[in-house]
C-alpha positions as CSV (number, residue, x, y, z in Angstrom):
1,X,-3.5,3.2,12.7
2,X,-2.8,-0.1,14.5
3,X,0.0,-2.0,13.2
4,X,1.8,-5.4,14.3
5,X,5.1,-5.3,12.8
6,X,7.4,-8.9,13.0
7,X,10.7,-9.0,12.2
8,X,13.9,-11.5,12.7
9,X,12.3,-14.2,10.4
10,X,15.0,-15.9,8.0
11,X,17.0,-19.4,7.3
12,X,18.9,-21.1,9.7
13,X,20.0,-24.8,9.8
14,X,18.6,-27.1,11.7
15,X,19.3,-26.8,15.5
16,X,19.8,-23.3,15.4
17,X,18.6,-20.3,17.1
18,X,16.0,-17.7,15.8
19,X,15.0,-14.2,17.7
20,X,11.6,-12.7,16.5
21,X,10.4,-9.6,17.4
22,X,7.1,-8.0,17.0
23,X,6.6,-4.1,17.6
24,X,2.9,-2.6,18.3
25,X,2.7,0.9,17.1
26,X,-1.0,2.9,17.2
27,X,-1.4,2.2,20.2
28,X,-0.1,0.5,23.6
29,X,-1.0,-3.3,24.2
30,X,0.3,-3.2,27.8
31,X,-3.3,-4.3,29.4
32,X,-3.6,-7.0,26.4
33,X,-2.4,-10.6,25.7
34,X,0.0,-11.0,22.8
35,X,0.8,-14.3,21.3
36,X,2.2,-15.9,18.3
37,X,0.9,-17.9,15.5
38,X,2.2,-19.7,12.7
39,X,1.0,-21.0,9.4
40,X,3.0,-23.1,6.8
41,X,1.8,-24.2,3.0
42,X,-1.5,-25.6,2.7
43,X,-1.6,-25.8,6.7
44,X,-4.1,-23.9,8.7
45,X,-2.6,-20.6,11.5
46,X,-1.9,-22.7,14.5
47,X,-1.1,-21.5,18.0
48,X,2.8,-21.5,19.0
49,X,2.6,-19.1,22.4
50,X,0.8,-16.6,24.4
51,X,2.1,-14.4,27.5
52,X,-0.4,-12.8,29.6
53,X,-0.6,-9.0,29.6
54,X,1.9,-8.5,32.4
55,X,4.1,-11.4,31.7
56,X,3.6,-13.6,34.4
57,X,1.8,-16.1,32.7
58,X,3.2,-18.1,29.2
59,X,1.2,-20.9,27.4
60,X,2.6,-22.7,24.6
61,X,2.0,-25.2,21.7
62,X,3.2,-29.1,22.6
63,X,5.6,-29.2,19.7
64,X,7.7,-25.9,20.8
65,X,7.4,-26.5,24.4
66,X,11.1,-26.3,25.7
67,X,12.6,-24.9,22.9
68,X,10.4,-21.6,21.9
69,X,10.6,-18.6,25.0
70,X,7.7,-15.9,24.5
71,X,8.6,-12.6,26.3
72,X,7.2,-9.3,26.2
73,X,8.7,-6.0,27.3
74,X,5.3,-3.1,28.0
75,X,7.6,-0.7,28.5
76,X,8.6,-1.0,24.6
77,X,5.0,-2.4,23.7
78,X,7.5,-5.5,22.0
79,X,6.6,-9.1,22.3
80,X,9.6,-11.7,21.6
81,X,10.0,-15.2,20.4
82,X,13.2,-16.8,21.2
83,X,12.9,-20.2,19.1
84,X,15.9,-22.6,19.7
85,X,16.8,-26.2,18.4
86,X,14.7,-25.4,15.4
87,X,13.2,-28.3,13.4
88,X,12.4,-28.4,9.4
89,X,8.7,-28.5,10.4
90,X,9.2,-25.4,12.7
91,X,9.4,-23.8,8.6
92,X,6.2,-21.4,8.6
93,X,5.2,-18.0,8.4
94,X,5.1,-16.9,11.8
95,X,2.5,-13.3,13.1
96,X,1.8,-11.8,15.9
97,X,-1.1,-11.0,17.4
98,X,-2.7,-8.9,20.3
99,X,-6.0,-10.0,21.8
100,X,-8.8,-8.3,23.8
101,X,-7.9,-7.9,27.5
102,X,-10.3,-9.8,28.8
103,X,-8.7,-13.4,28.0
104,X,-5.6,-14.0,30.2
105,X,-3.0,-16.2,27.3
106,X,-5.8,-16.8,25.0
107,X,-4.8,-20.2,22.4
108,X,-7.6,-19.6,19.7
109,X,-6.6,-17.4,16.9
110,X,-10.3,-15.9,16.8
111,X,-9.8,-14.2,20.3
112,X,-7.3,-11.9,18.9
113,X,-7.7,-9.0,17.1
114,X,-4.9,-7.4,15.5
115,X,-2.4,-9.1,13.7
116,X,0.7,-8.1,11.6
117,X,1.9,-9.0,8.5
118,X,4.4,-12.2,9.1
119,X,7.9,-12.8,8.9
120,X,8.8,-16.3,7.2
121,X,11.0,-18.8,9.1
122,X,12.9,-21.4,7.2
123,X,14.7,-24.1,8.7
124,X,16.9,-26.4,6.7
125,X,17.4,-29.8,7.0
């Protein structure tokens, strides 16, 4: 069984410093893109970042450009999100997701196709 599993979600003030991490377990997602999404209350899942399957290429959303780092270690079959300088309206439910290999940092969440369960983020103001 394939499972996404995030972790590292939680409340922080804001301009402070969240680690999430996502562990793939089932099977290996070394040849795949993984990327993040996020969805807050009555929002729809929006993008936040992809990395390419072997790292070398990142893309993210405008809004967490230069503060949110995606990283991914194969070796592990982990995918990371460092988010710094985090804003109120960073405050979301924030998955993970793995997408075919095909794509190379895929934005669209219907291009992936596992996800995992969440982990909320809550920044206070």
């Amino acid at each position: 069984q394939v499972q996404l599993v995030e972790s590292g979600g939680g409340l922080v003030q804001a301009g402070g410093s969240l680690k999430l991490s996502c562990a793939a377990s089932g099977r290996t997602f070394g040849s795949n893109p993984m990327g993040w999404f996020r969805q807050a209350p009555g929002k729809e899942r929006e993008f936040v970042a992809s990395i390419s399957w072997n790292g070398g290429s990142t893309n993210y959303a405008g809004s967490v450009k230069g503060r949110f780092t995606i990283s991914r270690d194969n070796a592990k079959n982990t995918v990371g999100l460092q988010m710094n300088s985090l804003k109120p309206e960073d405050t979301a439910v924030y998955y993970c997701a793995a997408a075919s290999g095909r794509y190379h940092t895929p934005i669209a969440p219907s291009l992936y196709d596992y996800w995992g369960q969440g982990t909320q983020v809550t920044v206070s103001s």
